[in-house]
C-alpha positions in Angstrom: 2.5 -30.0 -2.2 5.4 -29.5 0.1 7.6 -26.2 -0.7 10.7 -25.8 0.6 11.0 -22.5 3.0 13.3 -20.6 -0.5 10.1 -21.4 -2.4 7.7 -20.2 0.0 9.2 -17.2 0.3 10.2 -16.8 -3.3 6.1 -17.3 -4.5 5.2 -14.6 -1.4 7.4 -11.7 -2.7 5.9 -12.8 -6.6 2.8 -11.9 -4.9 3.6 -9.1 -3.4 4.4 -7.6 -6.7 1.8 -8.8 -8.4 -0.9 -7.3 -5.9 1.1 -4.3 -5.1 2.9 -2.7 -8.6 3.6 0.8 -8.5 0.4 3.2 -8.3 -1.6 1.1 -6.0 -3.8 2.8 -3.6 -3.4 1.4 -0.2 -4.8 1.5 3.3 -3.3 1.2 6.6 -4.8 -1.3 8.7 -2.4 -2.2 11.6 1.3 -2.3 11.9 3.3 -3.9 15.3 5.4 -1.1 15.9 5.3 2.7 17.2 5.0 3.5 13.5 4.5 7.2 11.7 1.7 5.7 9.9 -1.5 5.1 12.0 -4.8 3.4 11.1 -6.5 4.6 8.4 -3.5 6.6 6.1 -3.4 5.6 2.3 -0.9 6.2 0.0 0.2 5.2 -3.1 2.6 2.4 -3.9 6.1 3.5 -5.0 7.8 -0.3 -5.7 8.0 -3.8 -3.9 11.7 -4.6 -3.0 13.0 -8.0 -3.1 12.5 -8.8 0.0 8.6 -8.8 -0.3 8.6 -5.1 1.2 5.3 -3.3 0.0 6.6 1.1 -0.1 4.0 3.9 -0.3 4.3 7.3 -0.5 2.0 7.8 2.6 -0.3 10.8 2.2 0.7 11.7 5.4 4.5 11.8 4.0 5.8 9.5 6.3 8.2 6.6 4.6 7.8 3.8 6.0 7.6 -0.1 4.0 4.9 -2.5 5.3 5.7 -6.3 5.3 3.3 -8.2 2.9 2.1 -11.0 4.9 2.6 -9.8 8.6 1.8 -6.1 8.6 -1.9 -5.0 8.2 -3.0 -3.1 5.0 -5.2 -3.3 2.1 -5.5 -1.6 -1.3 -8.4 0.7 -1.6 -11.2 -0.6 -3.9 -12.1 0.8 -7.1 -14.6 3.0 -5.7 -12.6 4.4 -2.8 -10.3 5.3 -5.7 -12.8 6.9 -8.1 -14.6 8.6 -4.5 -10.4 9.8 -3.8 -10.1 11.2 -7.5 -13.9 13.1 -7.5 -13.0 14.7 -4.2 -9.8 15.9 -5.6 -11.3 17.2 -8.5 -14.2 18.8 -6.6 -11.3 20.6 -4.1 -9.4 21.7 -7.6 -12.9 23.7 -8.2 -12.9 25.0 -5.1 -9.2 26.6 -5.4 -10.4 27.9 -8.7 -8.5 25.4 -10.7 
């Protein structure tokens, strides 16, 4: 199959939003520029723009949208989401909450 370079494009940002919808834990892997979010931050997905854009909210609270398909990031598995939730939930006990 042969797509044309509208098509291509137009199937990438579908995917983007089909990976990426809006609550999606994600990690940092590697971006190409001086960027505010380094290895490692996660955050949680705010929207996918139309231009195939992925934008956390970056724990760190930086605001900054990766490009799907050239910038470096993942979403966190399952269980680095339920580890995320039981640590929050353990530090909620701590504070007395």
């Amino acid at each position: 199959m042969n797509w044309s370079d509208d098509e291509y494009e137009r199937r990438r940002i579908e995917r983007a939003k089909e990976l990426y919808p809006s609550g999606t834990r994600v990690k940092m892997i590697q971006i190409d520029l001086d960027s505010p979010v380094p290895a490692g931050t996660k955050g949680t997905v705010k929207f996918v723009d139309d231009r195939g854009f992925v934008f956390p909210a970056w724990d760190n609270g930086a605001s900054l949208g990766v490009a799907y398909g050239k910038d470096r990031f993942r979403k966190l598995t399952e269980k680095e989401t339920l580890e995320e939730q039981e640590e929050s939930q353990r530090m909620g006990m701590d504070m007395g909450m």
